[in-house]
N, CA and C atoms of all chains as a GROMACS GRO file, in nm:
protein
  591
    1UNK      N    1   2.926   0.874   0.813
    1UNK     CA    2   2.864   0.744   0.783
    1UNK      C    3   2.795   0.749   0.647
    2UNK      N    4   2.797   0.627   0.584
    2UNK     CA    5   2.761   0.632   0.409
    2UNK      C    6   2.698   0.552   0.440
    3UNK      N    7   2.531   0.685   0.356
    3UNK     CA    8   2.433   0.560   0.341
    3UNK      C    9   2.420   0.481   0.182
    4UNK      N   10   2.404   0.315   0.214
    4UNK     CA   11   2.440   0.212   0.127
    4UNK      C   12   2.385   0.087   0.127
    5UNK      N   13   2.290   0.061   0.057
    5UNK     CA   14   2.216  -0.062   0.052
    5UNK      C   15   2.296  -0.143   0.134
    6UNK      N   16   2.200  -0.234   0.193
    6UNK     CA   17   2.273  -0.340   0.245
    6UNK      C   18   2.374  -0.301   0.386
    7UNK      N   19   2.320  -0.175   0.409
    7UNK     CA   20   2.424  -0.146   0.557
    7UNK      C   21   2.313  -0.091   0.654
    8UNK      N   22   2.362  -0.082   0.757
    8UNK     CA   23   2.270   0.002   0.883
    8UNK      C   24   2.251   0.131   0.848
    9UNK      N   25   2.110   0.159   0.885
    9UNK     CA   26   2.070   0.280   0.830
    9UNK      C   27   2.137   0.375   0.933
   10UNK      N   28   2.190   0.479   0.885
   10UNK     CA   29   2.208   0.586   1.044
   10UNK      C   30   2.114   0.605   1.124
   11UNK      N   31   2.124   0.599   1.214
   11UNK     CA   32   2.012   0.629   1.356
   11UNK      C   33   1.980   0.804   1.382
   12UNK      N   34   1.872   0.824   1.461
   12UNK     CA   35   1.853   0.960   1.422
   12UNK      C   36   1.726   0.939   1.505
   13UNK      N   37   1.734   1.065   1.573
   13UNK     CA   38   1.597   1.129   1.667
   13UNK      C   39   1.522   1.236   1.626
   14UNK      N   40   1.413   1.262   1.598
   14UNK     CA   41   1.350   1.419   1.530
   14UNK      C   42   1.186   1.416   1.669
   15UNK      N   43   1.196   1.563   1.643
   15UNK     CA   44   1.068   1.613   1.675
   15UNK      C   45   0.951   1.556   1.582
   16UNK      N   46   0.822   1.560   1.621
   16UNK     CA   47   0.704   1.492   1.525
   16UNK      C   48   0.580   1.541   1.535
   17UNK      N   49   0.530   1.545   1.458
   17UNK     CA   50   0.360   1.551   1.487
   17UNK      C   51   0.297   1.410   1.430
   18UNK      N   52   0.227   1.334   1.516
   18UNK     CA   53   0.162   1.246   1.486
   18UNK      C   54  -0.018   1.234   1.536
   19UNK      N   55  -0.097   1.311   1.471
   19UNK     CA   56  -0.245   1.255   1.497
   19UNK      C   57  -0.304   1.328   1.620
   20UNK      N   58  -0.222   1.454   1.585
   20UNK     CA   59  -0.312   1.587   1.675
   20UNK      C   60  -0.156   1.587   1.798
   21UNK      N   61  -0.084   1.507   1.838
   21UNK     CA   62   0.010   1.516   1.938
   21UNK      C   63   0.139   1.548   1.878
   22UNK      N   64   0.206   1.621   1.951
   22UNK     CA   65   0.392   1.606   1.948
   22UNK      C   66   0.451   1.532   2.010
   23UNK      N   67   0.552   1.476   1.954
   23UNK     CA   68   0.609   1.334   2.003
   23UNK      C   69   0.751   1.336   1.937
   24UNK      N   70   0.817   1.260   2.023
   24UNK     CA   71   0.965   1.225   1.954
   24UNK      C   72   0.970   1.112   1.881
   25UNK      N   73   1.040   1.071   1.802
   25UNK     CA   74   1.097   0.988   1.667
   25UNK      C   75   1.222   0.942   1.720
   26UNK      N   76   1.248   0.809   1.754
   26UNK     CA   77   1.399   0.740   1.697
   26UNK      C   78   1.387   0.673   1.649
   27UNK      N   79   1.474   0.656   1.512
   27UNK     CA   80   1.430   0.514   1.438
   27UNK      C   81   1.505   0.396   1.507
   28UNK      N   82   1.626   0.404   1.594
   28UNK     CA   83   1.594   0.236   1.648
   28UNK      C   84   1.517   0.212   1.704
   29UNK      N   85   1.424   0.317   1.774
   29UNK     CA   86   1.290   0.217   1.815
   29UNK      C   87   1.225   0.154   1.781
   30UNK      N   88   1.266   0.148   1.592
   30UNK     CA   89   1.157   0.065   1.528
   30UNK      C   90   1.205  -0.079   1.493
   31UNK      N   91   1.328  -0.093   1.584
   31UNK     CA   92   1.398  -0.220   1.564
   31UNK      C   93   1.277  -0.322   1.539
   32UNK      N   94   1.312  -0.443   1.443
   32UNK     CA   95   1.217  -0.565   1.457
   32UNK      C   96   1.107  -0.523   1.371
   33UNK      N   97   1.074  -0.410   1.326
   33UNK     CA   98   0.955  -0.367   1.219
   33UNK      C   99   1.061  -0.308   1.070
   34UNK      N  100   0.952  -0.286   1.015
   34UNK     CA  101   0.997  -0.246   0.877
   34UNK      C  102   0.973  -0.158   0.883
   35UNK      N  103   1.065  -0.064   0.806
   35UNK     CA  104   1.010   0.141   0.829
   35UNK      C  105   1.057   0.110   0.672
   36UNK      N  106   0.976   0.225   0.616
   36UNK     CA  107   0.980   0.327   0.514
   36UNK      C  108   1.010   0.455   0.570
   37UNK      N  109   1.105   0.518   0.512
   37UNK     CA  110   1.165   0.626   0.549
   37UNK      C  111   1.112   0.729   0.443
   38UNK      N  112   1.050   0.872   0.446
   38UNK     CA  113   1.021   0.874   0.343
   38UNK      C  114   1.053   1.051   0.333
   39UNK      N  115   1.161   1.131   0.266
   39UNK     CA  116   1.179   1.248   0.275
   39UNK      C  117   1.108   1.307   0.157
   40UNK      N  118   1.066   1.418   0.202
   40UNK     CA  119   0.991   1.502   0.077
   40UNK      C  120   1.056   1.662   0.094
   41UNK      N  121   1.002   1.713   0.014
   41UNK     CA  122   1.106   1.847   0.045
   41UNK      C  123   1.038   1.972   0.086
   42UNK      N  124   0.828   1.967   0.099
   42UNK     CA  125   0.800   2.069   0.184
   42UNK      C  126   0.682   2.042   0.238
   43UNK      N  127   0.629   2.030   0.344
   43UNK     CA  128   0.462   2.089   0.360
   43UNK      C  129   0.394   2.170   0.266
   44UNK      N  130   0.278   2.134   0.155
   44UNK     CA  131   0.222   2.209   0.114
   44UNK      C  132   0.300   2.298  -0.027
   45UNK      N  133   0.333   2.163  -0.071
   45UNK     CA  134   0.415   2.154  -0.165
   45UNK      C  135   0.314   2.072  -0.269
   46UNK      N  136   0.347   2.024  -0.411
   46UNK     CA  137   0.243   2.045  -0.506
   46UNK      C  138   0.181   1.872  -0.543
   47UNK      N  139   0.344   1.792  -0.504
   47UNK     CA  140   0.317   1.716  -0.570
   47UNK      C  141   0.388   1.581  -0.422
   48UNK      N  142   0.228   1.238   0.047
   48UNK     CA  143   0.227   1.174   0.148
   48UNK      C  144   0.043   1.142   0.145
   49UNK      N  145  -0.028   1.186   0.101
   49UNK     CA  146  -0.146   1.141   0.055
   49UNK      C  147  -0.203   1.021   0.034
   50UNK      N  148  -0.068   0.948  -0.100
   50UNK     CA  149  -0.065   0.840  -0.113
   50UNK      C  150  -0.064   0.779  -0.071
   51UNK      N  151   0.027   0.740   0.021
   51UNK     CA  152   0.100   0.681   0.100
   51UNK      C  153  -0.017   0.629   0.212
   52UNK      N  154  -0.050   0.750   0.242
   52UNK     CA  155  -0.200   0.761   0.360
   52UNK      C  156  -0.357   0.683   0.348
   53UNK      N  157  -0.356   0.688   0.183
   53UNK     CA  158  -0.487   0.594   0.176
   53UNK      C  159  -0.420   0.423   0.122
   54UNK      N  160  -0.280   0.417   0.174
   54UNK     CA  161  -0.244   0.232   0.153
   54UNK      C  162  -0.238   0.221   0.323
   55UNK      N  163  -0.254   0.287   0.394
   55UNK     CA  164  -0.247   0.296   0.513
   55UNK      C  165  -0.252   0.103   0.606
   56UNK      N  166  -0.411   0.052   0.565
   56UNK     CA  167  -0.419  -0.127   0.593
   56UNK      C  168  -0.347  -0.182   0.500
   57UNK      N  169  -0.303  -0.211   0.387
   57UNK     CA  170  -0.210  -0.246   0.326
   57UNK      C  171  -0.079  -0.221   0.403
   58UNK      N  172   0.000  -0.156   0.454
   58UNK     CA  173   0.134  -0.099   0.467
   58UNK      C  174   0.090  -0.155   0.648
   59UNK      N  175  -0.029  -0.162   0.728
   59UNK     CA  176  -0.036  -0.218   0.807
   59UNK      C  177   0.017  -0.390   0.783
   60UNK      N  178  -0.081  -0.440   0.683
   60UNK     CA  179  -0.087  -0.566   0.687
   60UNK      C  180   0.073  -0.642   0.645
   61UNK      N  181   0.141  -0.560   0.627
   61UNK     CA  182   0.286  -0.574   0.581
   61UNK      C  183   0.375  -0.556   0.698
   62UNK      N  184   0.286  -0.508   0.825
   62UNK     CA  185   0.384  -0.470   0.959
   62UNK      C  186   0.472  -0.337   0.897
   63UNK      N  187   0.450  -0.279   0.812
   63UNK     CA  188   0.543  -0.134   0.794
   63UNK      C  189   0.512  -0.030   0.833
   64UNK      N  190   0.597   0.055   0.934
   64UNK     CA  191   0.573   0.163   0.976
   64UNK      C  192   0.652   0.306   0.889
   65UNK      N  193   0.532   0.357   0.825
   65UNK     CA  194   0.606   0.479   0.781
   65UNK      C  195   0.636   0.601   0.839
   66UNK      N  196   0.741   0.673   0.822
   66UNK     CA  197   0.793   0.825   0.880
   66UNK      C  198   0.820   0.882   0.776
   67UNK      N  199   0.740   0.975   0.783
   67UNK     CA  200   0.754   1.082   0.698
   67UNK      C  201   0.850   1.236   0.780
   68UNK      N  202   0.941   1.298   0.653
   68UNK     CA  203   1.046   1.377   0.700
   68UNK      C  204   1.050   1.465   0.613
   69UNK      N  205   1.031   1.609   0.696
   69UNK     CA  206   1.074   1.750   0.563
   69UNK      C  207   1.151   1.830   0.705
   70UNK      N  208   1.201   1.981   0.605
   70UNK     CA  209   1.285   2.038   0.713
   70UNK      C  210   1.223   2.129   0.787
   71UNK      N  211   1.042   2.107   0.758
   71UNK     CA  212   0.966   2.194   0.790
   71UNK      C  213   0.921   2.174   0.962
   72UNK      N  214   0.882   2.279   1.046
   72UNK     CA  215   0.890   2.214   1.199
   72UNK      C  216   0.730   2.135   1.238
   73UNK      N  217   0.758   2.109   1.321
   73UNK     CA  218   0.619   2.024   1.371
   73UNK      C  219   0.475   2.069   1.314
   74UNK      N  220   0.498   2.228   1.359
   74UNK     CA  221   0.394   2.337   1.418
   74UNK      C  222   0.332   2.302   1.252
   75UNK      N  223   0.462   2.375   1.171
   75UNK     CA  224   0.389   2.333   1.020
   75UNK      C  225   0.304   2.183   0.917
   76UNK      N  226   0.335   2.117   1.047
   76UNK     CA  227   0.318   1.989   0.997
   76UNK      C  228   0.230   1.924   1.035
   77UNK      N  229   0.139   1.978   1.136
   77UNK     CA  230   0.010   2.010   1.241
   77UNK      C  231  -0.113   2.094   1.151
   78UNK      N  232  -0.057   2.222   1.061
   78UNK     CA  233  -0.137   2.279   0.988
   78UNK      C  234  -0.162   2.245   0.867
   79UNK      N  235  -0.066   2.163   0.820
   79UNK     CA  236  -0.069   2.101   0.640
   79UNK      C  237  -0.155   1.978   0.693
   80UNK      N  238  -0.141   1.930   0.774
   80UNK     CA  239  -0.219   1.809   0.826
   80UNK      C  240  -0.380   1.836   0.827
   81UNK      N  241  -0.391   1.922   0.890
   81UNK     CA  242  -0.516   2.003   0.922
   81UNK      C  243  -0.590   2.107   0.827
   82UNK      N  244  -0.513   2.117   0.776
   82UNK     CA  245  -0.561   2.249   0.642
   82UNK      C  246  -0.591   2.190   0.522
   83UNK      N  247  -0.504   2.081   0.498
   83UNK     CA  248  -0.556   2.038   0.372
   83UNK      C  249  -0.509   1.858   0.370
   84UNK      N  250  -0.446   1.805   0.415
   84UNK     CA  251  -0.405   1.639   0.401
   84UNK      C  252  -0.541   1.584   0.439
   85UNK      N  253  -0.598   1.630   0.559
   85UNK     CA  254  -0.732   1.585   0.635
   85UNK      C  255  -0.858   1.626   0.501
   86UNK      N  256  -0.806   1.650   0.407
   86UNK     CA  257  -0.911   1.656   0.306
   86UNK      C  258  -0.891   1.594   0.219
   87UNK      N  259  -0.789   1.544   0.190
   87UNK     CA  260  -0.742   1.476   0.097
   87UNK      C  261  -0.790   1.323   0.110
   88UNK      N  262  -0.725   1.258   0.248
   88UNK     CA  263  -0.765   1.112   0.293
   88UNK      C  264  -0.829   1.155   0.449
   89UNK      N  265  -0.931   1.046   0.494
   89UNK     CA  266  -1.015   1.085   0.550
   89UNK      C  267  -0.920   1.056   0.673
   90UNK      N  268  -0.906   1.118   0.775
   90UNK     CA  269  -0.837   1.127   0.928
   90UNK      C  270  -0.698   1.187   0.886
   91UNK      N  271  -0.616   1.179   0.731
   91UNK     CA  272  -0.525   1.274   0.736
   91UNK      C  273  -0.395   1.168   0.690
   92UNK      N  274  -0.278   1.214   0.763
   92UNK     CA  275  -0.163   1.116   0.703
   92UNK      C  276  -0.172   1.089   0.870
   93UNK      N  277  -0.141   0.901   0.885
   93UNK     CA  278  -0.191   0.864   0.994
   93UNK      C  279  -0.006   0.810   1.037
   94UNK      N  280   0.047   0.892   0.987
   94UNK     CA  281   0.230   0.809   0.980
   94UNK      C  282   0.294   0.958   1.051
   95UNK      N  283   0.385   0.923   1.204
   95UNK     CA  284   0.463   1.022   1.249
   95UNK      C  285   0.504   1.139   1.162
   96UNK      N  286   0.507   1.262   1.129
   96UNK     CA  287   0.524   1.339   1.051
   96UNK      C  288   0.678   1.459   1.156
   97UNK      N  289   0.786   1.400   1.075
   97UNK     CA  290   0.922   1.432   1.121
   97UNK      C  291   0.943   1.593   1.099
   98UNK      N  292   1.016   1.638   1.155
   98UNK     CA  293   1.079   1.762   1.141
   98UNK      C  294   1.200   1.741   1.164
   99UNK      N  295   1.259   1.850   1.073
   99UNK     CA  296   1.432   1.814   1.047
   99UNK      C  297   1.498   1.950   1.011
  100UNK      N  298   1.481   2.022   1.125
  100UNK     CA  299   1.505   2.141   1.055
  100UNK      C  300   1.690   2.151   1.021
  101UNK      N  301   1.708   2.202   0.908
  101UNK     CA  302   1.841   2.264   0.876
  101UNK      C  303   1.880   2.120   0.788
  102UNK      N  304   1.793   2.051   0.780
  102UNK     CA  305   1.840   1.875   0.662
  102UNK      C  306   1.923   1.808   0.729
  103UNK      N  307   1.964   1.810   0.876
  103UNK     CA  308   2.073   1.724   0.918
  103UNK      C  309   2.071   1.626   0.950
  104UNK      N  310   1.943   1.567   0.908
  104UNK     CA  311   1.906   1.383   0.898
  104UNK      C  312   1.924   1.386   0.746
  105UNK      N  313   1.844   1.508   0.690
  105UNK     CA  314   1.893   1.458   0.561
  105UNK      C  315   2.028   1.429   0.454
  106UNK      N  316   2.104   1.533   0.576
  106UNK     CA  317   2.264   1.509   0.497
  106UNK      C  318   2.301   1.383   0.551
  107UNK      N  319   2.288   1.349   0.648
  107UNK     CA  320   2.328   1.184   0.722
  107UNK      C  321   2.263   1.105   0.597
  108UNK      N  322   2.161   1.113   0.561
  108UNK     CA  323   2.141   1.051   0.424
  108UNK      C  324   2.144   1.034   0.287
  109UNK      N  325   2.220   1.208   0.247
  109UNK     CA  326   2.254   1.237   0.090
  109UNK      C  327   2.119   1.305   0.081
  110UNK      N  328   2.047   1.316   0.106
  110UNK     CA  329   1.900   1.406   0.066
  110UNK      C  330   1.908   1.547   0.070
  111UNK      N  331   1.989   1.572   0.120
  111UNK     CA  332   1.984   1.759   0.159
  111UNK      C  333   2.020   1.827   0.034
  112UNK      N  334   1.971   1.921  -0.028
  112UNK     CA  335   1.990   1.993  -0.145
  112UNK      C  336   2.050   2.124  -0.075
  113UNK      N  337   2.206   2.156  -0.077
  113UNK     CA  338   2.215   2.246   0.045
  113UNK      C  339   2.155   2.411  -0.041
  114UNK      N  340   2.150   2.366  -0.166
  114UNK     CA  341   2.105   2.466  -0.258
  114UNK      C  342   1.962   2.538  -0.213
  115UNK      N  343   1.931   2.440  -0.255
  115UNK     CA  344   1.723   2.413  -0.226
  115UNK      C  345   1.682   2.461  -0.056
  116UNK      N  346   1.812   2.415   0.031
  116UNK     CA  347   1.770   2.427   0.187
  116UNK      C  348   1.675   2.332   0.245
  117UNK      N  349   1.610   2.259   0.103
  117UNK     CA  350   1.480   2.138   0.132
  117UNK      C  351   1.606   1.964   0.146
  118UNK      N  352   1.468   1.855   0.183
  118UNK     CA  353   1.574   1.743   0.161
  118UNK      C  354   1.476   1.707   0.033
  119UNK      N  355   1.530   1.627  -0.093
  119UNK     CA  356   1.472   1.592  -0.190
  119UNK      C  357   1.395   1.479  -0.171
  120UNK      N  358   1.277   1.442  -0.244
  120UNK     CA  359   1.217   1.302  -0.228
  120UNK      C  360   1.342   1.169  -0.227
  121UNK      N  361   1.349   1.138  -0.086
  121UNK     CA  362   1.456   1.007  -0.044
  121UNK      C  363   1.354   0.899  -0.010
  122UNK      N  364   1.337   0.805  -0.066
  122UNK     CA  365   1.250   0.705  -0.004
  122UNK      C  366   1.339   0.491   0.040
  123UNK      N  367   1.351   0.531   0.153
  123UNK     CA  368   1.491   0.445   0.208
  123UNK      C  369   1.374   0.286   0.316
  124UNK      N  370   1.398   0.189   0.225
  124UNK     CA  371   1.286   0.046   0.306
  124UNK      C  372   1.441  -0.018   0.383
  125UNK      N  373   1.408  -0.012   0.504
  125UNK     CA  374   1.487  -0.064   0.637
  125UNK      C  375   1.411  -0.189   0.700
  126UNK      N  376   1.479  -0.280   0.693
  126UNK     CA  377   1.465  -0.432   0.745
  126UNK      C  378   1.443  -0.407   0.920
  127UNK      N  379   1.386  -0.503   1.003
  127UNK     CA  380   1.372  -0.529   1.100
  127UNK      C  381   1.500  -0.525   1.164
  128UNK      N  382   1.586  -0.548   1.105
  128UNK     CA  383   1.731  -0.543   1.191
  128UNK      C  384   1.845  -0.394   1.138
  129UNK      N  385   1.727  -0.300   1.136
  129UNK     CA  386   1.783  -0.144   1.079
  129UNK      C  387   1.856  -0.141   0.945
  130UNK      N  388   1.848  -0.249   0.894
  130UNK     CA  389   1.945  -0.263   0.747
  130UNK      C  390   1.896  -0.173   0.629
  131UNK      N  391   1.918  -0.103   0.538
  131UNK     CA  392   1.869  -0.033   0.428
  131UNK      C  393   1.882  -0.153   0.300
  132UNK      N  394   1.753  -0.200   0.321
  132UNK     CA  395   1.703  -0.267   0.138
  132UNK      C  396   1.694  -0.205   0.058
  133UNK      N  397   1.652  -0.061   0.074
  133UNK     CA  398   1.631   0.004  -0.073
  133UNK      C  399   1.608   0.150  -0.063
  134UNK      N  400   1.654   0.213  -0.187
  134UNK     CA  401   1.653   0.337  -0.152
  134UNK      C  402   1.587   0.412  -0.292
  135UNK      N  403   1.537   0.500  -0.316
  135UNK     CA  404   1.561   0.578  -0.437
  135UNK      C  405   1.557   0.724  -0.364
  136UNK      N  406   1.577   0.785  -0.482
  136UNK     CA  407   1.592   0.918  -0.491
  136UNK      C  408   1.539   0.983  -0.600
  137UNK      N  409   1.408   1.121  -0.565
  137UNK     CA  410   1.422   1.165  -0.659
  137UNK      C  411   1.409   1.318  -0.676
  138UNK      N  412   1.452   1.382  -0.782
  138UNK     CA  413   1.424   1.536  -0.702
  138UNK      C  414   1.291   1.609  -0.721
  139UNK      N  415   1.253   1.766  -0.683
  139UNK     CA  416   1.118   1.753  -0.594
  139UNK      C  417   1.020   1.781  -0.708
  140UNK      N  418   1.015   1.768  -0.854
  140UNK     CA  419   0.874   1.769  -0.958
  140UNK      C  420   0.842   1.654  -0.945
  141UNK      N  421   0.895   1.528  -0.958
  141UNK     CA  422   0.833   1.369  -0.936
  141UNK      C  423   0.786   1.348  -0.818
  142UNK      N  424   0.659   1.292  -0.832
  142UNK     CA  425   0.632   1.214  -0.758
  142UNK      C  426   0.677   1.096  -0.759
  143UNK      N  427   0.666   1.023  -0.626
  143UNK     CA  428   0.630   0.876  -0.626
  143UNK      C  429   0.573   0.772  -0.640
  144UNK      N  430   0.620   0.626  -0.673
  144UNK     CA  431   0.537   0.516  -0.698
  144UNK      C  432   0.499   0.449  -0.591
  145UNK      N  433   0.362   0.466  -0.533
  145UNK     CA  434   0.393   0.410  -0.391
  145UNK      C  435   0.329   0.282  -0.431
  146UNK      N  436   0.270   0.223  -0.506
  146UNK     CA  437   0.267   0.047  -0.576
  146UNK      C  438   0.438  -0.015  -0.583
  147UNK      N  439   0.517   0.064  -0.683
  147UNK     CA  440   0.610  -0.008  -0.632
  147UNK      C  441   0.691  -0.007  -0.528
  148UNK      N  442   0.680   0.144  -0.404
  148UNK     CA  443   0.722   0.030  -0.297
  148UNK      C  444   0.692  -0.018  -0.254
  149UNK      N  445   0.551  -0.018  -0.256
  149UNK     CA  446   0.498  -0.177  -0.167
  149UNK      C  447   0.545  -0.329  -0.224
  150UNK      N  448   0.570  -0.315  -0.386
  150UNK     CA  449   0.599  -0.446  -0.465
  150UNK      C  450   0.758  -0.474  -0.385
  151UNK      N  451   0.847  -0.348  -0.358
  151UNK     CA  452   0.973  -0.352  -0.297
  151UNK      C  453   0.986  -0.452  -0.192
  152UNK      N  454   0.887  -0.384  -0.087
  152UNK     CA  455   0.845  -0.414   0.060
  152UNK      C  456   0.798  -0.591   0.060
  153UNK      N  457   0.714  -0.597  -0.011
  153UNK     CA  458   0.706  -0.785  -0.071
  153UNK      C  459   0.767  -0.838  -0.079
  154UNK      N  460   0.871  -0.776  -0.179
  154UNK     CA  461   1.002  -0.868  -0.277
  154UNK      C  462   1.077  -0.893  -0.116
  155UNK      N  463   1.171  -0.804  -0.047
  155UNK     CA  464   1.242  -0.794   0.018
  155UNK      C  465   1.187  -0.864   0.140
  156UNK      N  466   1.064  -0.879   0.141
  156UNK     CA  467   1.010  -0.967   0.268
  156UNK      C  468   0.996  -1.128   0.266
  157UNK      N  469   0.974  -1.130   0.122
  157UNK     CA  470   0.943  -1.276   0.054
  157UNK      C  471   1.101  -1.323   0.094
  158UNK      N  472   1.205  -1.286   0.035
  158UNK     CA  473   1.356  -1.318   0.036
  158UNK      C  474   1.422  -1.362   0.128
  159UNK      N  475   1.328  -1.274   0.215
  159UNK     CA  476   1.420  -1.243   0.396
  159UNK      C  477   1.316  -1.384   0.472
  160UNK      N  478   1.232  -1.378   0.414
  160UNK     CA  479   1.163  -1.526   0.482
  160UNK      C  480   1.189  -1.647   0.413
  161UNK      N  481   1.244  -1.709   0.319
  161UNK     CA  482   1.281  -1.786   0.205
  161UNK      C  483   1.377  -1.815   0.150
  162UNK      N  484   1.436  -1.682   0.152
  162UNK     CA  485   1.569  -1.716   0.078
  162UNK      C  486   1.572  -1.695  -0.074
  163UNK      N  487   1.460  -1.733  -0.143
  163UNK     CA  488   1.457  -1.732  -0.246
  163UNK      C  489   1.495  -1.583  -0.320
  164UNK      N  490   1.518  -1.582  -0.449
  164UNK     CA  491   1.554  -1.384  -0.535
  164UNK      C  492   1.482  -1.390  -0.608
  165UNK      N  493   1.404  -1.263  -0.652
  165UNK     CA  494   1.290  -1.237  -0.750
  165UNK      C  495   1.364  -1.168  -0.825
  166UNK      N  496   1.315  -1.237  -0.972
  166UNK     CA  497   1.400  -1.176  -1.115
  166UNK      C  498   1.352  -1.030  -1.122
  167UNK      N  499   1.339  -0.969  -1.239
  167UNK     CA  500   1.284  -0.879  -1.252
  167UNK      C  501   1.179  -0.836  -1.282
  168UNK      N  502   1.107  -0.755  -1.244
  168UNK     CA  503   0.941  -0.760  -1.284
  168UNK      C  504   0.874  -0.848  -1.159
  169UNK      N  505   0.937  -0.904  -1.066
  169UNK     CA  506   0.851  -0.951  -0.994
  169UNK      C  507   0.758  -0.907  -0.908
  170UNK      N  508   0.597  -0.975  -0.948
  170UNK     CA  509   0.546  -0.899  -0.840
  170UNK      C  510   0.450  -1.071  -0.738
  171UNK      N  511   0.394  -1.039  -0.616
  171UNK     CA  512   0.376  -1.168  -0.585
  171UNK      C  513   0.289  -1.258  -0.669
  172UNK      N  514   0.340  -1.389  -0.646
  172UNK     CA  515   0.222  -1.496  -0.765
  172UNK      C  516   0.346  -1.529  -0.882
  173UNK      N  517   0.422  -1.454  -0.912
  173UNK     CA  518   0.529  -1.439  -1.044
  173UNK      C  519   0.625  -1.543  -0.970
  174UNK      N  520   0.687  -1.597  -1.079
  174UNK     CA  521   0.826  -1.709  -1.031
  174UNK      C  522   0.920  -1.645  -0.968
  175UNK      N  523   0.982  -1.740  -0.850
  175UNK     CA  524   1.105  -1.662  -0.820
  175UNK      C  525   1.231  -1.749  -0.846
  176UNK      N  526   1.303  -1.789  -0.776
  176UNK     CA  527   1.434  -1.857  -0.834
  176UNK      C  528   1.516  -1.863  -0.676
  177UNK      N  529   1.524  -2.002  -0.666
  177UNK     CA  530   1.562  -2.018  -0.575
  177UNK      C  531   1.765  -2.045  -0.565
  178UNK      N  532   1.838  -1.944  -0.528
  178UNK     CA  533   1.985  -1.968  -0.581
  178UNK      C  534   2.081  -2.086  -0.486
  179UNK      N  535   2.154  -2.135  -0.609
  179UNK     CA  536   2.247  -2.274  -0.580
  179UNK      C  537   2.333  -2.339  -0.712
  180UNK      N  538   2.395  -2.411  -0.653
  180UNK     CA  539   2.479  -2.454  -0.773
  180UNK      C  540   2.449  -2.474  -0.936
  181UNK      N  541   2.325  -2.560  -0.864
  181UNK     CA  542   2.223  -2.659  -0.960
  181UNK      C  543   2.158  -2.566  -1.086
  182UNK      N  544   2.151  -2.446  -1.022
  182UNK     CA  545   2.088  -2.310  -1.121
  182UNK      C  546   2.178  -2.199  -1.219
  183UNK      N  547   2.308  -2.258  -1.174
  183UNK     CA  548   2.433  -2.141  -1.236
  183UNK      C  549   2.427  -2.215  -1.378
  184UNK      N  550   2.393  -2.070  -1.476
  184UNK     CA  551   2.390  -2.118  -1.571
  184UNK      C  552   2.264  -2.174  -1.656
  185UNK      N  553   2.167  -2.182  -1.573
  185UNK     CA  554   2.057  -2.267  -1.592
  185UNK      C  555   1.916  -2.165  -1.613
  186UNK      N  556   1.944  -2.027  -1.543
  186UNK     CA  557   1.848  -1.957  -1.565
  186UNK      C  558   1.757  -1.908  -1.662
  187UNK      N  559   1.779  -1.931  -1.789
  187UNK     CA  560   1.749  -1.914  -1.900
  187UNK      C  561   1.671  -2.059  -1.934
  188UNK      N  562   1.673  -2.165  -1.903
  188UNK     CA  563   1.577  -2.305  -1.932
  188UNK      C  564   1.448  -2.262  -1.834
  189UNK      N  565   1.441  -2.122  -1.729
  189UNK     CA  566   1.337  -2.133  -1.664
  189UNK      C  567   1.258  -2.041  -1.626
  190UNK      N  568   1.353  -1.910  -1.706
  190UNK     CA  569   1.316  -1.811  -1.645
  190UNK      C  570   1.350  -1.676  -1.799
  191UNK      N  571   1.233  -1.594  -1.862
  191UNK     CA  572   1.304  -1.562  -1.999
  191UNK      C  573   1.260  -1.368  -1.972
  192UNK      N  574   1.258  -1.301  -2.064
  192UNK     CA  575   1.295  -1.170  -2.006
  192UNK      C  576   1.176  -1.112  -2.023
  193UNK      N  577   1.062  -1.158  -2.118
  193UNK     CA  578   0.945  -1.130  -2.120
  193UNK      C  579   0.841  -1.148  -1.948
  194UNK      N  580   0.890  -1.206  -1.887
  194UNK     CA  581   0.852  -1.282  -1.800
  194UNK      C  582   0.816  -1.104  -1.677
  195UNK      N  583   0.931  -1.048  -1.734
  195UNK     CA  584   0.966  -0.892  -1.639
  195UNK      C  585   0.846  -0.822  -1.655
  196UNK      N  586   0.756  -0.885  -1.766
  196UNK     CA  587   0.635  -0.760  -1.797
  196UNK      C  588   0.536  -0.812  -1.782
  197UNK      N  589   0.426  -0.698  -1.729
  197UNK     CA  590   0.292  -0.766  -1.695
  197UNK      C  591   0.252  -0.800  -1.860
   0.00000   0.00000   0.00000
């Protein structure tokens, strides 16, 4: 699947830490909201 | 992700939920949280913090540097109906502009409620241009290129 403006984003489940808990991630759950998706490339990294 | 963390009511008041994603695992993402983000902005980065180990969300997205083993700064704004509005990419010495994606997150919200297209440089308050016959051709009696700059 090619990601491409203007198309469905691929769907995708991850492990998480959110606010002291572990939790699972799917992004169609965020159907109906707006996500920012946002990859970085480390923890504790500079910038 | 700092950034990102002190627009936190802003990026609320927009209904946007951010996820943040490295290939690093939870456990690590619990201690960067705790060791030093929680010093940075006060309660920390308050946005799901993903793990992805081996980049295989990030190759589903072009982000994976299979070189690096990291995924590169991908920053991808998805519509209410999972659609990808916007994407950049950049690799990992830059930072990000997180003003303009929020100006993104506007533009693309203004559009999707309206209809209307924002030229370039738009930020809200700035003209937009509403498209139709009546305007082909016409853009230039209303709209000029200086207009792109604050």
């Amino acid at each position: 699947m090619e990601v491409m403006c203007g198309k469905t984003a691929p769907d995708f489940e991850a492990p998480a830490y959110l606010e002291g808990k572990f939790t699972n991630i799917k992004l169609s759950d965020y159907r109906g909201k707006w996500v920012v998706l946002c990859f970085y490339p480390g923890d504790f990294t500079f910038v | 992700m700092s950034a990102v963390a002190v627009k936190r009511e802003e990026l609320e008041s927009l209904g946007v939920q951010v996820l943040t994603i490295s290939v690093d695992s939870k456990f690590s993402h619990k201690i960067w949280q705790e060791e030093e983000l929680s010093k940075m902005v006060p309660g920390g980065v308050p946005y799901p913090m993903l793990s992805d180990p081996g980049g295989k969300i990030g190759r589903l997205y072009g982000v994976y540097d299979e070189e690096l083993g990291v995924n590169v700064r991908g920053r991808f704004i998805i519509d209410p109906d999972g659609v990808i509005q916007a994407m950049e990419v950049l690799t990992p010495p830059v930072g990000r502009n997180v003003s303009e994606m929020l100006r993104q997150v506007r533009a693309f919200q203004h559009t999707r409620e309206t209809g209307e297209v924002m030229p370039s440089g738009w930020t809200p308050g700035k003209k937009t241009l509403k498209p139709g016959p009546d305007l082909v051709g016409h853009v230039w009696e209303i709209w000029k290129p200086d207009m792109a700059f604050d």
